[in-house]
C-alpha positions, -999 to +999 in steps of 0.1 A: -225-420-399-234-390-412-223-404-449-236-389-484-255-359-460-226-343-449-227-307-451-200-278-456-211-268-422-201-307-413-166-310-426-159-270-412-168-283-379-149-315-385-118-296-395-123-274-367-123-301-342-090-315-366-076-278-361-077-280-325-063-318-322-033-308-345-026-273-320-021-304-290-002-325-309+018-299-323+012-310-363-002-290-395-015-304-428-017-284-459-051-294-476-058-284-513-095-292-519-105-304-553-135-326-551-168-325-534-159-300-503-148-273-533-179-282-547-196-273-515-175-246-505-177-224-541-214-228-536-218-254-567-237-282-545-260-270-523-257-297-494-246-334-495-234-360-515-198-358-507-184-381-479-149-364-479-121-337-485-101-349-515-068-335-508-044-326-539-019-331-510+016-356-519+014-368-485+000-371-455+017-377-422+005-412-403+003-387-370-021-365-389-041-394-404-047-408-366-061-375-358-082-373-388-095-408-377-100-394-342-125-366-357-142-390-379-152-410-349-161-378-327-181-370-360-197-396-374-175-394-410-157-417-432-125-429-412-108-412-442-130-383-445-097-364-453-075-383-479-054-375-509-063-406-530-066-384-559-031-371-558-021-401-580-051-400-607-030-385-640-059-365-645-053-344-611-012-345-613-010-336-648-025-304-641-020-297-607+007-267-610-023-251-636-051-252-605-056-217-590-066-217-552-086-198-527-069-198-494-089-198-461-077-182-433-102-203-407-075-227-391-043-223-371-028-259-377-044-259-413-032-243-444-065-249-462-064-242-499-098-250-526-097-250-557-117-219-574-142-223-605-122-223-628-100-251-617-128-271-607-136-269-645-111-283-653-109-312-632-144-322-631-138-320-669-108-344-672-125-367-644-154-372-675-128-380-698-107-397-686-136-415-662-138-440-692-168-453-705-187-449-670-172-421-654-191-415-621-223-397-620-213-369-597-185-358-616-211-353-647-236-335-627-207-315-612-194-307-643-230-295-656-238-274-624-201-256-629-206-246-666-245-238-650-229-212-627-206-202-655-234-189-676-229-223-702-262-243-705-253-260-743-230-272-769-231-232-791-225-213-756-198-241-746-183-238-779-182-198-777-169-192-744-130-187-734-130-210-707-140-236-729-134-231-766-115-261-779-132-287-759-142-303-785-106-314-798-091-314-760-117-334-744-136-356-771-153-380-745-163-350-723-177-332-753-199-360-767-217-364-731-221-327-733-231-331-770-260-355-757-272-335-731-285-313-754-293-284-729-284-283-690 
């Protein structure tokens, strides 16, 4: 199992091999990208520690989801190294008709769609608040290497940017692990 290692080259070759499987079978699957792949994919991580394509997807086909278990054999990934789990988290439907997306043109049988910065922003931002009081650790580092990339490294600049002026009042939890960080 290739497991927290997985590359973007990985899950490209894994969709690939999912791109030609759905051409025989004579399926598609839209995917809209939104956790750890987009990470990978806009650059933000620079290799690993992501398992999976989250999928801001309603539903999945059973057909599909055999031939996505197919690949994960073939290539050593989660059985469900595509899955739209997040789909019913309020903090990815609330906003999902807000997300902007990059589409990539690779696939035949794929209409592959990832999130861009921005959007990534804002998820990785709600997944801190709304994470409770232990959100998961890579949505907090994720959320620090986005605002990284956006030029943000503390509280004043986080404060004084457009992307994320009212954060404070918006996203209270989110803001007081910011707050602590002090600098990133």
């Amino acid at each position: 199992m290739i497991g927290l290692e997985a590359s973007l080259a990985d899950f490209n070759a894994a969709l690939s091999a999912l791109d030609k499987k759905l051409g025989h079978h004579g399926l598609s699957i839209e995917i809209r990208a939104i956790g750890g792949y987009a990470m990978l994919y806009n650059k933000l991580r620079i290799g690993g520690y992501t398992m999976d394509v989250d999928t801001a997807t309603r539903d999945i086909s059973p057909e599909v989801m055999e031939l996505v278990r197919e690949v994960a054999e073939e290539k050593r990934l989660d059985e469900d190294w595509i899955n739209n789990d997040s789909y019913i988290l309020p903090e990815v439907v609330d906003i999902i008709d807000k997300l902007k997306w990059q589409k990539d043109d690779s696939f035949d049988n794929i209409d592959l769609y990832v999130a861009d910065i921005g959007s990534l922003l804002i998820l990785k931002t709600r997944a801190v608040e709304y994470g409770g009081l232990a959100p998961r650790i890579t949505d907090q580092s994720d959320l620090l290497d986005i605002l990284s990339n956006l030029d943000i490294h503390n509280i004043d600049e986080l404060k004084a940017n457009d992307l994320t002026k009212g954060f404070e009042k918006k996203y209270p939890r989110c803001f007081e692990f910011l707050k602590k960080k002090v600098q990133w």
